[in-house]
C-alpha positions in Angstrom: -9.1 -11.9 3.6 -8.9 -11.2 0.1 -5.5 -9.8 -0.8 -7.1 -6.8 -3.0 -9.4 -5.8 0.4 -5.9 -5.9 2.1 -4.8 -3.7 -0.6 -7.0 -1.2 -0.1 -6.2 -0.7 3.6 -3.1 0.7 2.5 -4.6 4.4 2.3 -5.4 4.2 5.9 -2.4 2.9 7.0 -0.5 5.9 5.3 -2.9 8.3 6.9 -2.2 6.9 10.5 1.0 6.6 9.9 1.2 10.2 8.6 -0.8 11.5 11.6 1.4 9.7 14.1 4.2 11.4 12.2 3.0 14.9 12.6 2.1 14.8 16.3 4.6 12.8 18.0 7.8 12.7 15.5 8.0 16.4 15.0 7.7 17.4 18.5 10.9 16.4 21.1 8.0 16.4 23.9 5.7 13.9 22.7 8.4 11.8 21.4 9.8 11.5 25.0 6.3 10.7 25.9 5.6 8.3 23.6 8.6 6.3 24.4 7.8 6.3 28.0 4.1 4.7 27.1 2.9 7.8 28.4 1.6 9.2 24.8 -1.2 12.8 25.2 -4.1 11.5 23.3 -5.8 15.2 24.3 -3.6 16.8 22.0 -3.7 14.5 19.1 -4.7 16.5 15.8 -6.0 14.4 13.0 -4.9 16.1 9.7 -7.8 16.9 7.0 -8.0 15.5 3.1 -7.5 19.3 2.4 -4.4 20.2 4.6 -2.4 17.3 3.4 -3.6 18.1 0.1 -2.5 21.9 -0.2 0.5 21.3 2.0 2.3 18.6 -0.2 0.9 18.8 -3.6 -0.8 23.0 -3.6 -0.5 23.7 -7.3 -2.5 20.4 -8.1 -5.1 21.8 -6.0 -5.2 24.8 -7.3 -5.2 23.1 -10.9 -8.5 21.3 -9.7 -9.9 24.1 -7.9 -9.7 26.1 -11.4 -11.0 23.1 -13.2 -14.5 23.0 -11.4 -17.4 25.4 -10.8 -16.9 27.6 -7.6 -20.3 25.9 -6.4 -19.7 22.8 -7.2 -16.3 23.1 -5.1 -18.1 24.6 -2.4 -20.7 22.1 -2.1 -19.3 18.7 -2.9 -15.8 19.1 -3.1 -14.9 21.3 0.0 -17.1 18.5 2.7 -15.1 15.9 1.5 -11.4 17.4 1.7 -12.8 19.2 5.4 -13.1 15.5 6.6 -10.2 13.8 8.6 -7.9 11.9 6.4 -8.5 8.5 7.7 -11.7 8.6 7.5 -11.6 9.3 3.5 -9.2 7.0 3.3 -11.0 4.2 5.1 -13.6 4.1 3.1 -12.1 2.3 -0.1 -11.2 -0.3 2.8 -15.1 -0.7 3.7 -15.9 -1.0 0.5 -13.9 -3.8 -0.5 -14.8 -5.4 2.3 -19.0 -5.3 1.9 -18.2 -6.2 -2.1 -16.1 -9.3 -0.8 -18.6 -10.5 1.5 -21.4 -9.6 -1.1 -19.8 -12.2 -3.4 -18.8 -15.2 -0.6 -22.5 -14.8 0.3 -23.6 -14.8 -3.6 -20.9 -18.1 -4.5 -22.9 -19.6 -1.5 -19.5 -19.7 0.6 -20.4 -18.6 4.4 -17.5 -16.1 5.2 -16.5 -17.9 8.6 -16.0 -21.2 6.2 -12.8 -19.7 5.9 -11.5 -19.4 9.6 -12.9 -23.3 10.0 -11.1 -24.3 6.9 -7.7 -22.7 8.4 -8.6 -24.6 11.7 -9.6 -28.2 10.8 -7.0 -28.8 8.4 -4.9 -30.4 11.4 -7.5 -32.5 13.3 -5.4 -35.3 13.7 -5.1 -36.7 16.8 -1.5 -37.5 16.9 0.6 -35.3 19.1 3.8 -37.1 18.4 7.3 -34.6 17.5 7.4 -36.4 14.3 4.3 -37.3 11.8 3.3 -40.4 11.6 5.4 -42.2 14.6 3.3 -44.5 15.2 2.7 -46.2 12.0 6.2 -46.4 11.3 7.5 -47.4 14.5 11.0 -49.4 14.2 10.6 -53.2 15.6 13.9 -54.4 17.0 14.4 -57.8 16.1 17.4 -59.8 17.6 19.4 -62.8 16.5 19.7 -64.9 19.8 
């Protein structure tokens, strides 16, 4: 994979991680249960754009609230920060991911070339511990 569609996985990974955070971290309960294997996925609240937004960085918000028309808030702005955070965040992660296969399939490379690339490199045939035993085999020779 391409190290910048790697890169922009990183969003998501914050927002799991962030999530996790909040519902089993915080709470002495589900910490015990999560140790234990036993984690309650039932109870498992994903955080929104907006709640992380207003609780960690509110006057910013407020600054961009103030900056934009109250309808053009409501209707394009608010959906978008009402959506879970990891799904935003995911997105930039798709993205990458259709533009880097766009361009192996536009260079003519087939995306799988890569995996059999990684694979076929060692196709030799020698199993030995060390490389190339065989051809340089010592020969004993002794003086009778």
């Amino acid at each position: 994979m391409h190290p910048s569609v790697s890169f922009m996985s990183i969003p998501f990974i914050a927002a799991l991680g962030h999530d996790l955070y909040i519902n089993y971290y915080l709470d002495e309960d589900n910490l015990k249960d999560l140790k234990m294997l036993r984690p309650n996925i039932e109870d498992f609240r994903i955080t929104d754009l907006g709640w992380v937004w207003n609780e960690y960085l509110p006057t910013s918000m407020e600054v961009m609230r103030d900056s934009f028309a109250t309808e053009t808030w409501v209707n394009y702005i608010d959906p978008i920060l009402q959506t879970p955070t990891m799904i935003v965040a995911i997105v930039p992660f798709l993205i990458a991911l259709v533009i880097a296969g766009i361009i192996h399939v536009v260079n003519g490379d087939n995306p799988l070339s890569l995996l059999k690339m990684k694979f076929s490199k060692n196709k030799s045939k020698n199993f030995s511990v060390y490389k190339g035993e065989k051809e340089k085999s010592f020969k004993y020779n002794r003086k009778d």
